[in-house]
C-alpha positions in Angstrom: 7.1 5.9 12.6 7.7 6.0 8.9 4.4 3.8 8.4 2.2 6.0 10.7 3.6 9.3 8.8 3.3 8.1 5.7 -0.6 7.0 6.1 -1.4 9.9 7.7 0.0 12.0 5.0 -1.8 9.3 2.3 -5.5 9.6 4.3 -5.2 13.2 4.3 -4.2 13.5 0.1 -6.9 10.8 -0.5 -9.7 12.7 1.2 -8.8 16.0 -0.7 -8.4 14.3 -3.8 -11.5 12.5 -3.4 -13.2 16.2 -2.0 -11.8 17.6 -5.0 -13.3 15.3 -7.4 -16.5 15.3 -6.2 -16.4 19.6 -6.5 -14.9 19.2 -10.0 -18.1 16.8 -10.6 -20.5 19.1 -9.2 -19.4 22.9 -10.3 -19.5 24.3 -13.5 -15.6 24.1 -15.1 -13.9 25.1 -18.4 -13.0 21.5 -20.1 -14.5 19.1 -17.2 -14.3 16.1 -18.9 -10.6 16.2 -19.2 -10.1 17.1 -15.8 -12.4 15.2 -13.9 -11.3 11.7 -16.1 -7.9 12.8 -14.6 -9.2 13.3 -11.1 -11.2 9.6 -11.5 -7.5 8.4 -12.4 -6.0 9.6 -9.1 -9.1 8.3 -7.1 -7.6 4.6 -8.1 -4.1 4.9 -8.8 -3.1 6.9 -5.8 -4.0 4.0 -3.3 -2.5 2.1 -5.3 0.9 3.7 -5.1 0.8 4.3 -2.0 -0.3 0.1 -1.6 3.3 -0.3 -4.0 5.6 1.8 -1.7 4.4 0.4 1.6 5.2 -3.2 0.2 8.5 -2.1 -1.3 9.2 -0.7 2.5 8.3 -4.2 4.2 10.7 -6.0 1.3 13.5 -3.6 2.0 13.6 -3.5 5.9 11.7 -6.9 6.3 9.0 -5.2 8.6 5.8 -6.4 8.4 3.3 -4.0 7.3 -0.6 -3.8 5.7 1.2 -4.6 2.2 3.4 -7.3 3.8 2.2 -10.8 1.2 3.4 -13.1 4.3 0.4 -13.0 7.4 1.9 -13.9 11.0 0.6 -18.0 10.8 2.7 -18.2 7.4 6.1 -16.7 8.8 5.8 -19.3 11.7 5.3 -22.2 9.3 8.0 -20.6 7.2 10.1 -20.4 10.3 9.9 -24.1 11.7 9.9 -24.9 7.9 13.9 -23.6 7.6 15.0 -25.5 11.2 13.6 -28.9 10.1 15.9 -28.5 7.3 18.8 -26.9 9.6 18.2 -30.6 11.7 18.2 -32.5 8.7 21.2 -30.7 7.2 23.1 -31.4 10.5 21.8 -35.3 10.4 23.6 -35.9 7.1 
């Protein structure tokens, strides 16, 4: 649930940030440079915040997610990976 809020809420501040740097690009504003170089900022780091906090969710509760490093294939290899040694643990 957390997930689904959370990029709901992210897709929704993204379009308006993006909305309101194309306006700030387009209508005549008092010191544009400054504010539109700020607004270009947002346009890559917030993504990429948002990228950061989903991973640091899927570390924490160790739920897969978009930002999860690990695909599906990888944590079954990983899986079988930690039994062989188990076995060979038990052999010795």
């Amino acid at each position: 649930m957390f997930k689904r809020v959370f990029a709901w809420i992210g897709l929704v501040v993204i379009a308006l940030w993006i909305t309101a740097t194309v306006l700030i690009a387009i209508l005549p504003i008092p010191n544009k440079t400054a504010i539109f170089t700020f607004f270009m900022i947002g346009c890559v780091v917030f993504p990429i915040l948002m990228w950061i906090v989903l991973w640091g969710y899927s570390a924490i509760t160790g739920k897969k997610n978009v930002a999860s490093f690990r695909s599906a294939e990888m944590e079954e290899t990983m899986r079988k990976a930690d039994e062989i040694r188990e076995q060979e643990n038990r052999e010795e």
